[in-house]
PDB file as gemmi writes it, atoms N, CA and C in Angstrom:
CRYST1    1.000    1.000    1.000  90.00  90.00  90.00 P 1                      
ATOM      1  N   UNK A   1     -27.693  10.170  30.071  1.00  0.00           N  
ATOM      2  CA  UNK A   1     -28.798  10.287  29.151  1.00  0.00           C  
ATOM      3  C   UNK A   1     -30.122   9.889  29.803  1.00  0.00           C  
ATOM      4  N   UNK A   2     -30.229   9.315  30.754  1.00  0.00           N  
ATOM      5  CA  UNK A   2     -31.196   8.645  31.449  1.00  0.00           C  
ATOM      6  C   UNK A   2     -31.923   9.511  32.259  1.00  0.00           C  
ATOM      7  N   UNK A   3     -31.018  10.515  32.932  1.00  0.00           N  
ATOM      8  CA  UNK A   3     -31.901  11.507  33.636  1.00  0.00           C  
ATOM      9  C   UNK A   3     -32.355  12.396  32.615  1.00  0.00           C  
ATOM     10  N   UNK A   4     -31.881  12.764  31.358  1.00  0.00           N  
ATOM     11  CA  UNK A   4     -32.689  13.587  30.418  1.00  0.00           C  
ATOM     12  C   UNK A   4     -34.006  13.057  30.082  1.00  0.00           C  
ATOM     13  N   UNK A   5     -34.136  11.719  30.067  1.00  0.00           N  
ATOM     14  CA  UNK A   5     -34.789  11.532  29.442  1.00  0.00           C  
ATOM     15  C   UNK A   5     -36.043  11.507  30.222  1.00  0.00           C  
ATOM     16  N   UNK A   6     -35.888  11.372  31.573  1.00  0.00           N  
ATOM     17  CA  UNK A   6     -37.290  11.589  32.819  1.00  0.00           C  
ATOM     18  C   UNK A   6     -37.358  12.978  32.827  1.00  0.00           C  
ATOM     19  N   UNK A   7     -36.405  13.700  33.182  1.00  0.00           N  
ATOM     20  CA  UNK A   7     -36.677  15.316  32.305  1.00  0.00           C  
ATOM     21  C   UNK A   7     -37.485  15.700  30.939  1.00  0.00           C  
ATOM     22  N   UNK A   8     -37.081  15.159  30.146  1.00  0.00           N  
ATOM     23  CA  UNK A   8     -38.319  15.467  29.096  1.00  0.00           C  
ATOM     24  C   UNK A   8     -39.587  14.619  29.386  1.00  0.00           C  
ATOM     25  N   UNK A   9     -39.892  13.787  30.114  1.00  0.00           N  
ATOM     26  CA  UNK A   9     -41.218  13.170  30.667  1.00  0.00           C  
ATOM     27  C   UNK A   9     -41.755  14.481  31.491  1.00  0.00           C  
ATOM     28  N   UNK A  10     -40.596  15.069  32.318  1.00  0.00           N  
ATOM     29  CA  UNK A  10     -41.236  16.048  33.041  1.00  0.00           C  
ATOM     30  C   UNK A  10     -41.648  17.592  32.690  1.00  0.00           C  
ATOM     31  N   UNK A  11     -40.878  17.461  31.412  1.00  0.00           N  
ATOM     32  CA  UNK A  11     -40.983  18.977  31.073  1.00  0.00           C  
ATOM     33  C   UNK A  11     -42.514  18.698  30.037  1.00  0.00           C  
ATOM     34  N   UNK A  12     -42.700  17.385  29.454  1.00  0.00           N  
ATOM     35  CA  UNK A  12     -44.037  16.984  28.604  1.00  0.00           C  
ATOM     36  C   UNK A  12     -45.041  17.318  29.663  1.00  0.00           C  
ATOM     37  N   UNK A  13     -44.899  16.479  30.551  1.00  0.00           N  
ATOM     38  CA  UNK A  13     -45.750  16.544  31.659  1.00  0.00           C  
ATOM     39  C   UNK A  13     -46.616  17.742  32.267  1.00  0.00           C  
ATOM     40  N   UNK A  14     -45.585  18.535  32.777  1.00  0.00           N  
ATOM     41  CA  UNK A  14     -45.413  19.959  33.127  1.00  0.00           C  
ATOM     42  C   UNK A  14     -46.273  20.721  32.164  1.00  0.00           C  
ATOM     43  N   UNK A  15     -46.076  20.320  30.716  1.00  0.00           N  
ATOM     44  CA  UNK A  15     -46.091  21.253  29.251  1.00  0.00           C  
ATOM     45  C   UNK A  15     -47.927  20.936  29.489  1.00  0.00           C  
ATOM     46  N   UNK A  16     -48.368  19.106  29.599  1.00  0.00           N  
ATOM     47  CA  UNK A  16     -49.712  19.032  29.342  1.00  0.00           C  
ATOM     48  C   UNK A  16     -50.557  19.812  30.500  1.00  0.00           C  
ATOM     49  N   UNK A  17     -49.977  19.816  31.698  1.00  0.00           N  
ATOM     50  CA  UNK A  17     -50.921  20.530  32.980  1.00  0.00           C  
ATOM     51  C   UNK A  17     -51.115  21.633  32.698  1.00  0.00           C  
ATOM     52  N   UNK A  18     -50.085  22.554  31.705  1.00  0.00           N  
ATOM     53  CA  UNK A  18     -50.390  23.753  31.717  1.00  0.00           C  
ATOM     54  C   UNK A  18     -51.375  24.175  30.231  1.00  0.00           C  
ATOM     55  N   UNK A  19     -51.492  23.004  29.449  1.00  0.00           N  
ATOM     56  CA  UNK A  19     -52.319  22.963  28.775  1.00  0.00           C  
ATOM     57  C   UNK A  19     -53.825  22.700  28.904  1.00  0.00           C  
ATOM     58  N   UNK A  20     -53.899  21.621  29.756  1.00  0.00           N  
ATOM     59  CA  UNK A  20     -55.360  21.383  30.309  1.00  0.00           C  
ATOM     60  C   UNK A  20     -55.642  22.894  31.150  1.00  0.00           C  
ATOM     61  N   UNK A  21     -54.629  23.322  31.872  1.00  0.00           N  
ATOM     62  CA  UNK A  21     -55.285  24.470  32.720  1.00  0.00           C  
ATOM     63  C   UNK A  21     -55.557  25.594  31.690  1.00  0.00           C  
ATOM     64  N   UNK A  22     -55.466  25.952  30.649  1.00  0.00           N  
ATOM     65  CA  UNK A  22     -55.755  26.636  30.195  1.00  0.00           C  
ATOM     66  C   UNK A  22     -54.475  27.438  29.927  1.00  0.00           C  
ATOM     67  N   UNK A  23     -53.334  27.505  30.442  1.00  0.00           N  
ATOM     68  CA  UNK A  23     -51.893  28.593  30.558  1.00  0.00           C  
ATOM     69  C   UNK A  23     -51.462  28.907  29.400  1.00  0.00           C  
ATOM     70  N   UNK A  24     -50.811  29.056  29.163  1.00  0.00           N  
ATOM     71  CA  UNK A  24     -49.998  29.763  27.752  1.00  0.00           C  
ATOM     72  C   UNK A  24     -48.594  28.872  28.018  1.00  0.00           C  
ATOM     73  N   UNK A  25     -48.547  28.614  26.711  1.00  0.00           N  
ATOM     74  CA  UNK A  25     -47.192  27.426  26.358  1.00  0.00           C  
ATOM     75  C   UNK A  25     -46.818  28.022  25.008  1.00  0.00           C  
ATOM     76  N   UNK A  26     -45.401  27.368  24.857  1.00  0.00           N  
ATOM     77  CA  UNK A  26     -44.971  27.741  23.676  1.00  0.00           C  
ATOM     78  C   UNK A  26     -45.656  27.688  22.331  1.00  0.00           C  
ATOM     79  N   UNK A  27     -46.519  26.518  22.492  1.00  0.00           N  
ATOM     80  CA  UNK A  27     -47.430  25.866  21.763  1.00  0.00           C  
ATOM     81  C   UNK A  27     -48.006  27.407  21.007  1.00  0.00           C  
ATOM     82  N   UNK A  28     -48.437  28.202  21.850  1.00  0.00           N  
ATOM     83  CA  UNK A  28     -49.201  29.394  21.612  1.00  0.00           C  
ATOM     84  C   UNK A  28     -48.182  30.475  20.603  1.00  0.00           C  
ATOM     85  N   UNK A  29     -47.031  30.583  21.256  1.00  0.00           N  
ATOM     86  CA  UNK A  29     -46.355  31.557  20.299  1.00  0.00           C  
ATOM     87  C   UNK A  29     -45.936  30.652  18.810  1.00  0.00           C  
ATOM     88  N   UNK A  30     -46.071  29.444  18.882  1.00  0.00           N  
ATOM     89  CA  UNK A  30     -45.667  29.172  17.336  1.00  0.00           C  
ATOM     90  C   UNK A  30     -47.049  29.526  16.174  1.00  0.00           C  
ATOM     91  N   UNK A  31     -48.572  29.642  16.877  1.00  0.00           N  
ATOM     92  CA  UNK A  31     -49.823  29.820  15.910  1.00  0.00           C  
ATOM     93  C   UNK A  31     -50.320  31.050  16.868  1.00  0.00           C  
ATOM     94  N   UNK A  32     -49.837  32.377  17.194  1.00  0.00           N  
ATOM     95  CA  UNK A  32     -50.566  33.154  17.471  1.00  0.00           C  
ATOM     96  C   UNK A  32     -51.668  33.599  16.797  1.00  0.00           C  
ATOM     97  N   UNK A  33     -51.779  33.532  15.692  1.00  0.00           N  
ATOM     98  CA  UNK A  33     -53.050  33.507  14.791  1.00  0.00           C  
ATOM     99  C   UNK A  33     -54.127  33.200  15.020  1.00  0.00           C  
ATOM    100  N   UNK A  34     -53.897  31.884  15.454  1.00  0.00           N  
ATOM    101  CA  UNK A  34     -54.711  30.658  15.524  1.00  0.00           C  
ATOM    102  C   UNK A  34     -55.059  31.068  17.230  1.00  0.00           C  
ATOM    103  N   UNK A  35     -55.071  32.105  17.881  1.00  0.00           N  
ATOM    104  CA  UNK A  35     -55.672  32.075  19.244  1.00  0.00           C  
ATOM    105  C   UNK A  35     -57.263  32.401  19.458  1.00  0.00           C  
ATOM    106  N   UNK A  36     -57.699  33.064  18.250  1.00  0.00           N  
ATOM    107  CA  UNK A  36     -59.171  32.944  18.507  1.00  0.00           C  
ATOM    108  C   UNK A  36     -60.170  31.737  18.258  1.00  0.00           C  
ATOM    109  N   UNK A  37     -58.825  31.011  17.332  1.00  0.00           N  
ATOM    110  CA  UNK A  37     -59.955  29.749  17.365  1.00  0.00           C  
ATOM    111  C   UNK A  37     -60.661  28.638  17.894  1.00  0.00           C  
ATOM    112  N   UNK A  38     -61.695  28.569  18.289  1.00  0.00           N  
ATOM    113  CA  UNK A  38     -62.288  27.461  19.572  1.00  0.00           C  
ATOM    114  C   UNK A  38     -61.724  26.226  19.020  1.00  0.00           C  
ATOM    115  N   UNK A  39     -61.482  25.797  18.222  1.00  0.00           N  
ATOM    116  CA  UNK A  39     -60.255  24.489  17.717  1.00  0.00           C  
ATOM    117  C   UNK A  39     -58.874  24.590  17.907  1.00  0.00           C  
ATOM    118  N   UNK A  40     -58.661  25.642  18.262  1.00  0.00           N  
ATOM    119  CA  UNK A  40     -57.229  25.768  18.873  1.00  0.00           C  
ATOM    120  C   UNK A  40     -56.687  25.088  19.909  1.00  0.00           C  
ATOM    121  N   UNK A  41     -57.682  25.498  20.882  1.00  0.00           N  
ATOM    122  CA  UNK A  41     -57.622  24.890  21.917  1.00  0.00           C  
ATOM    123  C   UNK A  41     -57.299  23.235  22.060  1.00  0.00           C  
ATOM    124  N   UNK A  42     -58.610  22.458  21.249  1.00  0.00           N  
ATOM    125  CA  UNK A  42     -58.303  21.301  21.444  1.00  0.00           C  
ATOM    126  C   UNK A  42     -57.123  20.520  20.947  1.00  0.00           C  
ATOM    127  N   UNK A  43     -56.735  21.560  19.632  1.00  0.00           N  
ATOM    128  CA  UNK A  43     -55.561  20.978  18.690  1.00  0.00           C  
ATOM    129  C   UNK A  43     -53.852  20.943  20.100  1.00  0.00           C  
ATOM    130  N   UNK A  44     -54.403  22.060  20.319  1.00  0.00           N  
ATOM    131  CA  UNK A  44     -53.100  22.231  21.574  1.00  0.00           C  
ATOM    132  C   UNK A  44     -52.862  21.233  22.324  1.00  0.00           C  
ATOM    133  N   UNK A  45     -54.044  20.713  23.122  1.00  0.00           N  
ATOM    134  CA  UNK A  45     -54.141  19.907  24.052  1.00  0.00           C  
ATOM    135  C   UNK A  45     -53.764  18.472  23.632  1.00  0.00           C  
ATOM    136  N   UNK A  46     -54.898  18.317  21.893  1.00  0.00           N  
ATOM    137  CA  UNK A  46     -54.070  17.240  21.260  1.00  0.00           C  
ATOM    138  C   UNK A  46     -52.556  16.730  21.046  1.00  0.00           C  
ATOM    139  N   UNK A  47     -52.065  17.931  20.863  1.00  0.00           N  
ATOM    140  CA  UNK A  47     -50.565  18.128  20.551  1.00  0.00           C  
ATOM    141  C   UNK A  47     -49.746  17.738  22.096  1.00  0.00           C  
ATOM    142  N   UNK A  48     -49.844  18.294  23.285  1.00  0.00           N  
ATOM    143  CA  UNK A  48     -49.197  18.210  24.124  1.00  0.00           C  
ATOM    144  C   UNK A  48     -49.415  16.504  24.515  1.00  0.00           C  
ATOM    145  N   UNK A  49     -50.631  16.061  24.217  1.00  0.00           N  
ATOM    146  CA  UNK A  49     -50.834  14.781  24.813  1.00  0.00           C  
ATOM    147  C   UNK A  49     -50.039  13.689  23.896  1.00  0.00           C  
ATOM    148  N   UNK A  50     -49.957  14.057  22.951  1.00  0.00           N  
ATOM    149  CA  UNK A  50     -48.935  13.385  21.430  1.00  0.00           C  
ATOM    150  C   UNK A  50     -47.596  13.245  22.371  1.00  0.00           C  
ATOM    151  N   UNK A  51     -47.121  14.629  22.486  1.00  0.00           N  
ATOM    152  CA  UNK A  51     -45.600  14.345  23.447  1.00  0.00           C  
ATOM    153  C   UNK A  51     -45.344  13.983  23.955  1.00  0.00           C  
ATOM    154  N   UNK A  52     -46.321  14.270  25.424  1.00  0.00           N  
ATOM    155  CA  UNK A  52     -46.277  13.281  26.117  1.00  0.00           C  
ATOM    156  C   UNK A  52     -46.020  11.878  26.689  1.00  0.00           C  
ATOM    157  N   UNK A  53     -47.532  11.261  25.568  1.00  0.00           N  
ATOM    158  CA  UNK A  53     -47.026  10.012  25.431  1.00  0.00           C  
ATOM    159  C   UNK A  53     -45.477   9.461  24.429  1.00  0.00           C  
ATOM    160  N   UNK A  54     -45.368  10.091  23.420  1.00  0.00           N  
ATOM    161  CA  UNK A  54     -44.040  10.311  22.803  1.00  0.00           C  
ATOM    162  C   UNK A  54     -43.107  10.120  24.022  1.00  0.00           C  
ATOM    163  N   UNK A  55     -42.659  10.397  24.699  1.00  0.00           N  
ATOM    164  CA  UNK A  55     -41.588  11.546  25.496  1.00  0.00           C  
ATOM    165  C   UNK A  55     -41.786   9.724  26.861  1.00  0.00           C  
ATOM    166  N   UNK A  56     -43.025   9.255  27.032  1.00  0.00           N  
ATOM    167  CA  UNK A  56     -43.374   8.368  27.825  1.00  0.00           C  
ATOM    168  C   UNK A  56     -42.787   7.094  27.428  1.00  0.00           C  
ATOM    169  N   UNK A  57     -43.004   6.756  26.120  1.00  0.00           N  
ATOM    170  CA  UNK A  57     -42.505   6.006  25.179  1.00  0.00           C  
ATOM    171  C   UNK A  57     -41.363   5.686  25.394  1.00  0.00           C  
ATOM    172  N   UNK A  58     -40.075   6.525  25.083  1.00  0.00           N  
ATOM    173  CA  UNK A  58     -39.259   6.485  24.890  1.00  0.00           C  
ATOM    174  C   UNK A  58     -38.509   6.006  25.958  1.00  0.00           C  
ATOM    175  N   UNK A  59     -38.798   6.514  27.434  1.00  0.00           N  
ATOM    176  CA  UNK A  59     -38.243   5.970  28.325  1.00  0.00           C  
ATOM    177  C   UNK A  59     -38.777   4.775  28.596  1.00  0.00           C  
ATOM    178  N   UNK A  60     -39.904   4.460  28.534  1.00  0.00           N  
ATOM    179  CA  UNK A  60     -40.155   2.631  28.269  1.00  0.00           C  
ATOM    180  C   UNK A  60     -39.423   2.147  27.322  1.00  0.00           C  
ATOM    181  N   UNK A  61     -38.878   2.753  26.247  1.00  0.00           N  
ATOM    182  CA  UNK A  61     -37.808   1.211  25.402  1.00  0.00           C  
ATOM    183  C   UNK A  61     -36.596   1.331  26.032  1.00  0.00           C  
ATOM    184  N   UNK A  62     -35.810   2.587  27.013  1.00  0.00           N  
ATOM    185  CA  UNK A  62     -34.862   2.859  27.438  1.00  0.00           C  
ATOM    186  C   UNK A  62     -34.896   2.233  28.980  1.00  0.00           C  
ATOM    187  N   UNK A  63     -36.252   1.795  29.523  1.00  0.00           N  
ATOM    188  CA  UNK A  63     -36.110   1.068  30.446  1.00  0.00           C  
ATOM    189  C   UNK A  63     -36.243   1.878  31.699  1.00  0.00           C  
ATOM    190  N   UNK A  64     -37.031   3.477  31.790  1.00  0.00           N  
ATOM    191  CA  UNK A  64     -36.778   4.127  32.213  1.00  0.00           C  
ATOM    192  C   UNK A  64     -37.900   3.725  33.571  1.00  0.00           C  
ATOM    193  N   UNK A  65     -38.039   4.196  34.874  1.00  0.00           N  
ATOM    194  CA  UNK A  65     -39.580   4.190  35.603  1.00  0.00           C  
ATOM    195  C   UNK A  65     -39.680   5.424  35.757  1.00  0.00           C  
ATOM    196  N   UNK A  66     -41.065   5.972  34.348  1.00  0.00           N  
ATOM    197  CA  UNK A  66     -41.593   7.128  34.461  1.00  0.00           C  
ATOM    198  C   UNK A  66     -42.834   7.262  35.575  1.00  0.00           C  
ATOM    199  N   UNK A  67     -43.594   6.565  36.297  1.00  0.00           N  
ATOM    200  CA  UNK A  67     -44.332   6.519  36.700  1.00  0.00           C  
ATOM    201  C   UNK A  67     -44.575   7.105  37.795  1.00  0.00           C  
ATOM    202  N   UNK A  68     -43.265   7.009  37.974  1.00  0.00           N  
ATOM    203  CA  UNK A  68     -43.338   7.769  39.707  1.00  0.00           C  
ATOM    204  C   UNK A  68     -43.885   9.510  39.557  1.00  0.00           C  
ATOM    205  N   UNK A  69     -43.646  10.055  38.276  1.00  0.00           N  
ATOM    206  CA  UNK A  69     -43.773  11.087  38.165  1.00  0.00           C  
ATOM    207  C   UNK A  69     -45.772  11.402  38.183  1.00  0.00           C  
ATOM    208  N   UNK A  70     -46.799  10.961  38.143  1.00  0.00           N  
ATOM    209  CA  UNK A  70     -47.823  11.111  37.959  1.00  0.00           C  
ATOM    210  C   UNK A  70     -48.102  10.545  38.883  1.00  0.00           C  
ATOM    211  N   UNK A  71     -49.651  11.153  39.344  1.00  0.00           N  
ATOM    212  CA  UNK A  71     -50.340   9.857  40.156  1.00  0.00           C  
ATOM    213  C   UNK A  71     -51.149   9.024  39.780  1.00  0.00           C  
ATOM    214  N   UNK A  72     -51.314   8.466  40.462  1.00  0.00           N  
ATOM    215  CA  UNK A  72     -52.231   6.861  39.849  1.00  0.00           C  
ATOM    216  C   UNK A  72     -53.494   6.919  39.134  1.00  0.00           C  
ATOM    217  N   UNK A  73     -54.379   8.083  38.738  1.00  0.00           N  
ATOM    218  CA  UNK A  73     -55.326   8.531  38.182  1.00  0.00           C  
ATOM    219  C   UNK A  73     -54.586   8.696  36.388  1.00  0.00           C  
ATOM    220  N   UNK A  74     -53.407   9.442  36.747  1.00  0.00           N  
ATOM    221  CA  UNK A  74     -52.825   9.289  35.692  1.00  0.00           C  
ATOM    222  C   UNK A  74     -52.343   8.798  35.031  1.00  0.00           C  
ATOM    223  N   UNK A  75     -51.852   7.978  35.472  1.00  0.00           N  
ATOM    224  CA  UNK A  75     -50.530   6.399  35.535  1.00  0.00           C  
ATOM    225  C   UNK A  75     -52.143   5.659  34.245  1.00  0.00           C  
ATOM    226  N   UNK A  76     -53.127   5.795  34.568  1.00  0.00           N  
ATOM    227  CA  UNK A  76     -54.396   5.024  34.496  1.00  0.00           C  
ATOM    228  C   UNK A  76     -54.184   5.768  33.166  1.00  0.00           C  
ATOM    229  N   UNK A  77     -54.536   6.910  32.936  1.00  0.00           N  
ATOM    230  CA  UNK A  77     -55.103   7.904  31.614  1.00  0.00           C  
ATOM    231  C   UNK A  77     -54.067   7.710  30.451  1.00  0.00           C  
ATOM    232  N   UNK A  78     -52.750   7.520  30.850  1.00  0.00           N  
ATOM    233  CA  UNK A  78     -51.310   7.685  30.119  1.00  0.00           C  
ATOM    234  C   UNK A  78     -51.807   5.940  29.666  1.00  0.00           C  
ATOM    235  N   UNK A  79     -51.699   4.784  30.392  1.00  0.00           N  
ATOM    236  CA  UNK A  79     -52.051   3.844  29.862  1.00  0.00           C  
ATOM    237  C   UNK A  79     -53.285   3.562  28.753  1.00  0.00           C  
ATOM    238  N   UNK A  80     -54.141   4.131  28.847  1.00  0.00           N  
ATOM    239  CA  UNK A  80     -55.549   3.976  27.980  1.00  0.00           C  
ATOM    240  C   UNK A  80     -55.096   4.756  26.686  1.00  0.00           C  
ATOM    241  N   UNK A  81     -54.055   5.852  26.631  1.00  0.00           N  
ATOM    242  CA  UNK A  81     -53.488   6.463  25.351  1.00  0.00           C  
ATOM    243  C   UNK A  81     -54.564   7.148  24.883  1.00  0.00           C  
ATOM    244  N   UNK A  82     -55.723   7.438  25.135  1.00  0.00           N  
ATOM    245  CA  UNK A  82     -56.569   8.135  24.611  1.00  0.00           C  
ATOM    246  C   UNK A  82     -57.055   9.208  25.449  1.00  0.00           C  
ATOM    247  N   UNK A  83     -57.325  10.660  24.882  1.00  0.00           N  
ATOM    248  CA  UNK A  83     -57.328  11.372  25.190  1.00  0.00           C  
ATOM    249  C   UNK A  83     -59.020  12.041  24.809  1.00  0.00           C  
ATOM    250  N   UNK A  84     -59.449  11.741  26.210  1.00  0.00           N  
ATOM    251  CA  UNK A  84     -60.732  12.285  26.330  1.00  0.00           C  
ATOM    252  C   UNK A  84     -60.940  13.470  27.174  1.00  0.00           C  
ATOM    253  N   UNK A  85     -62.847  13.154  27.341  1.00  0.00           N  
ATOM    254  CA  UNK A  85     -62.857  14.134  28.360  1.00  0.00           C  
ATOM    255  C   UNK A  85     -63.098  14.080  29.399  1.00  0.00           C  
ATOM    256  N   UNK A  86     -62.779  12.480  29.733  1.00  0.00           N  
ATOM    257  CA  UNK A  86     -62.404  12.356  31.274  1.00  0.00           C  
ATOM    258  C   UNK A  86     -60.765  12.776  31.447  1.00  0.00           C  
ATOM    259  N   UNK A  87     -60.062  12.705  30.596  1.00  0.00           N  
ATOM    260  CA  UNK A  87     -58.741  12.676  30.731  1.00  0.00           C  
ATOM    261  C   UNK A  87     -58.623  14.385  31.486  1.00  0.00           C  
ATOM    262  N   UNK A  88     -59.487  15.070  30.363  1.00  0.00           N  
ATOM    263  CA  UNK A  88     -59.387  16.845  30.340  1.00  0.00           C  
ATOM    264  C   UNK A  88     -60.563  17.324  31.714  1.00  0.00           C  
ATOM    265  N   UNK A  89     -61.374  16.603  32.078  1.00  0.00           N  
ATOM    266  CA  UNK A  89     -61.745  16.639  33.130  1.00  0.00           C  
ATOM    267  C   UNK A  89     -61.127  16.772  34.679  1.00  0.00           C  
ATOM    268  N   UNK A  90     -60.440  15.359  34.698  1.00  0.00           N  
ATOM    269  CA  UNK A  90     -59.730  14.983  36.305  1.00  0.00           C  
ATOM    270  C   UNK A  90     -58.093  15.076  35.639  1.00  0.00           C  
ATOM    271  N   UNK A  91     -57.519  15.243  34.820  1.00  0.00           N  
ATOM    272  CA  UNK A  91     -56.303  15.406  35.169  1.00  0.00           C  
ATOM    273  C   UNK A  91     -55.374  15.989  36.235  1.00  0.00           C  
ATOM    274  N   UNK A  92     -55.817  17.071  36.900  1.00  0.00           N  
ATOM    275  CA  UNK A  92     -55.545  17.626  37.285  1.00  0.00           C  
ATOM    276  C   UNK A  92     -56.015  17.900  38.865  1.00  0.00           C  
ATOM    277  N   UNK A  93     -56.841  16.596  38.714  1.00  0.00           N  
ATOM    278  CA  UNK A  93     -57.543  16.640  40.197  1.00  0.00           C  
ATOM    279  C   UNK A  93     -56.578  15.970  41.327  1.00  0.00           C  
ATOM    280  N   UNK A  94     -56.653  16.484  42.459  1.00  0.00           N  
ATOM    281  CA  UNK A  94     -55.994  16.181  43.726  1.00  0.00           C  
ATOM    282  C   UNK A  94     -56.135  14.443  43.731  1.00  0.00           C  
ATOM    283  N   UNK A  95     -55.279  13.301  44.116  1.00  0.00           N  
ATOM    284  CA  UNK A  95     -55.797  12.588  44.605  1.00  0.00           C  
ATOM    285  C   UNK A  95     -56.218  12.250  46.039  1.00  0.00           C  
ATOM    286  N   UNK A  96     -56.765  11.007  46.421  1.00  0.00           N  
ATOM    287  CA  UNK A  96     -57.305  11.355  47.528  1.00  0.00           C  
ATOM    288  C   UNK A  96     -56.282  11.587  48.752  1.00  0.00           C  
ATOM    289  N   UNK A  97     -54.783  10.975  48.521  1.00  0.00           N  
ATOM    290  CA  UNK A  97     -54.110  10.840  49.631  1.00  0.00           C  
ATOM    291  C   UNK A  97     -53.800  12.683  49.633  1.00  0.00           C  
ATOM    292  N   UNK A  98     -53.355  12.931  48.471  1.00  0.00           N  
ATOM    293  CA  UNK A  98     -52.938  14.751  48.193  1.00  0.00           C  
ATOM    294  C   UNK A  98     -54.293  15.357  49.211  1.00  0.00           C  
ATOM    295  N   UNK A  99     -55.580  15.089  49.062  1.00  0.00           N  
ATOM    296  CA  UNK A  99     -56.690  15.968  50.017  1.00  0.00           C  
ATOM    297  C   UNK A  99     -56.657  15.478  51.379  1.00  0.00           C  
ATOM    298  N   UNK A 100     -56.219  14.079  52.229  1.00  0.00           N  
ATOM    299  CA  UNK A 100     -55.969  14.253  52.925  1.00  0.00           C  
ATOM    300  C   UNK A 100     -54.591  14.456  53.730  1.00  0.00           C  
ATOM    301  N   UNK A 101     -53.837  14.561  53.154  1.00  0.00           N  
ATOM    302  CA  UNK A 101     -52.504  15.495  54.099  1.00  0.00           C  
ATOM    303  C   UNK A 101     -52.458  16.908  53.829  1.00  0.00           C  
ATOM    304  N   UNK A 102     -53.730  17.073  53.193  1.00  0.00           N  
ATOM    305  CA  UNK A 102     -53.868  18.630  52.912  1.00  0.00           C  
ATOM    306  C   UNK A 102     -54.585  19.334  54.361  1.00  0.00           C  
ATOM    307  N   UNK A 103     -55.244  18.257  55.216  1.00  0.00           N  
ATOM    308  CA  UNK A 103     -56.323  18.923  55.908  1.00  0.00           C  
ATOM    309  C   UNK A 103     -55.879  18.776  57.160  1.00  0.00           C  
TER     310      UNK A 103                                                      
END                                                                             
């Protein structure tokens, strides 16, 4: 049960990157309706970040170390629980060690 449960950290995880990037998630086929609306968007993003931390949660009362899965920019954002627009800003940004073994 223990590896499911860093699996659903990762599939939340996975679910919010592709939300901040803009991608198409399931999220989308349950309110296709709702795709023209410029509140859509944020409600989505709201929603995935709900799970997330949900999904984060859970393996903290189970004792789990989710942490390894994010980097430390994030590790930071997931702790503060609030979801701004620094969060929707740099989520997704390289950290610095990722830019240099890139070069």
């Amino acid at each position: 049960m223990n590896s499911n449960i860093l699996r659903y950290v990762q599939e939340a995880k996975e679910n919010f990157d592709r939300t901040v990037d803009c991608k198409h998630t399931a999220f989308d086929d349950l309110y296709p309706f709702m795709l023209e609306d410029p509140n859509f968007f944020w409600y989505k993003r709201h929603a995935a970040w709900s799970r997330l931390l949900m999904t984060i949660e859970i393996a903290e009362r189970e004792g789990m170390e989710w942490r390894e899965l994010f980097k430390p920019l994030q590790q930071a954002m997931i702790s503060n629980k609030v979801l701004n627009r620094k969060v929707l800003d740099y989520w997704l940004e390289p950290s610095i060690s990722e830019v240099v073994e890139s070069e």
